[in-house]
C-alpha positions as CSV (number, residue, x, y, z in Angstrom):
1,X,-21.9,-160.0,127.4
2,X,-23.3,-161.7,124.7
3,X,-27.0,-163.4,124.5
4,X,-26.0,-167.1,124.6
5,X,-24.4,-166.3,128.3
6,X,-21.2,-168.0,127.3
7,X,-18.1,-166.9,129.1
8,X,-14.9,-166.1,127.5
9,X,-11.3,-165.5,129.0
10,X,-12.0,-161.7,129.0
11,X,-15.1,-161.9,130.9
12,X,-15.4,-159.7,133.8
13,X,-16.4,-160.6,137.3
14,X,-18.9,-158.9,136.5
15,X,-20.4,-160.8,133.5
16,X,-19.4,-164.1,135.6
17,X,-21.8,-162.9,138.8
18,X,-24.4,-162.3,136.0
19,X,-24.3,-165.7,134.9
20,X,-24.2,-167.3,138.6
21,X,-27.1,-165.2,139.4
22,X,-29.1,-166.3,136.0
23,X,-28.4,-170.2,136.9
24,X,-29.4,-169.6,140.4
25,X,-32.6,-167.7,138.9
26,X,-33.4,-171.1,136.5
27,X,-32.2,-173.4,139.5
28,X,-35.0,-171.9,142.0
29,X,-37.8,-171.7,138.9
30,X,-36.8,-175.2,138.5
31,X,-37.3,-176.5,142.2
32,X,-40.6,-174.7,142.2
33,X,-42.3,-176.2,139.3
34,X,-41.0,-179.6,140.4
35,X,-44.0,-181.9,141.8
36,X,-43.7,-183.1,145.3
37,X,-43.0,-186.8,144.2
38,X,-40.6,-185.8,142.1
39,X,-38.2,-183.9,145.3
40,X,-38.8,-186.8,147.0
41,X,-37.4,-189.3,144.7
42,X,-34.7,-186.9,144.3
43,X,-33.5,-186.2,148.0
44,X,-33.9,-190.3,148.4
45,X,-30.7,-190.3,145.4
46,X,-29.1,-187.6,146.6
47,X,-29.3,-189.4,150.5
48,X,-28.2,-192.8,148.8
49,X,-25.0,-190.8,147.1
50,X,-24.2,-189.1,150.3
51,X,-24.3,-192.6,152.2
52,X,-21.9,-193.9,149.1
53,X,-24.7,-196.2,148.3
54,X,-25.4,-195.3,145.0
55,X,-25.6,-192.4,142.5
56,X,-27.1,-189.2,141.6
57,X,-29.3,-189.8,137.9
58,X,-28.5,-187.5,135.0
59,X,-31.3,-184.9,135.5
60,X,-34.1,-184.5,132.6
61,X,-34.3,-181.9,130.4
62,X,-36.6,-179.4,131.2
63,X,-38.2,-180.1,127.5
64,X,-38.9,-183.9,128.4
65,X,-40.2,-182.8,132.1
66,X,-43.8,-181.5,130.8
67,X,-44.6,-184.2,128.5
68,X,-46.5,-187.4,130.0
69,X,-47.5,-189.4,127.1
């Protein structure tokens, strides 16, 4: 599979486990460098959605997460 983890029409289910697995890795790495307020802002939009009283953010790139200037 190549290095950018693209998936083309030939991939096998293989290759398309690979890249489940790989989001999931990022996904959990993600969660746990989050700060506490930050989960809990979260879970309030995702509870808002849910209830069909509002909607879910665009989420920040993780380059914009680390800088607080």
């Amino acid at each position: 599979m190549s290095k950018n983890n693209k998936l083309s029409e030939d991939s096998s289910a293989e290759d398309i486990l690979e890249v489940k697995r790989l989001a999931r890795i990022r996904l959990i790495d993600a969660f746990y460098a989050a700060d506490s307020e930050s989960l809990e802002l979260a879970a309030q939009y995702v509870k808002a959605a849910l209830r069909g009283k509002g909607s879910i953010p665009r989420p920040k790139r993780f380059s914009s997460l680390g800088s607080d200037d």
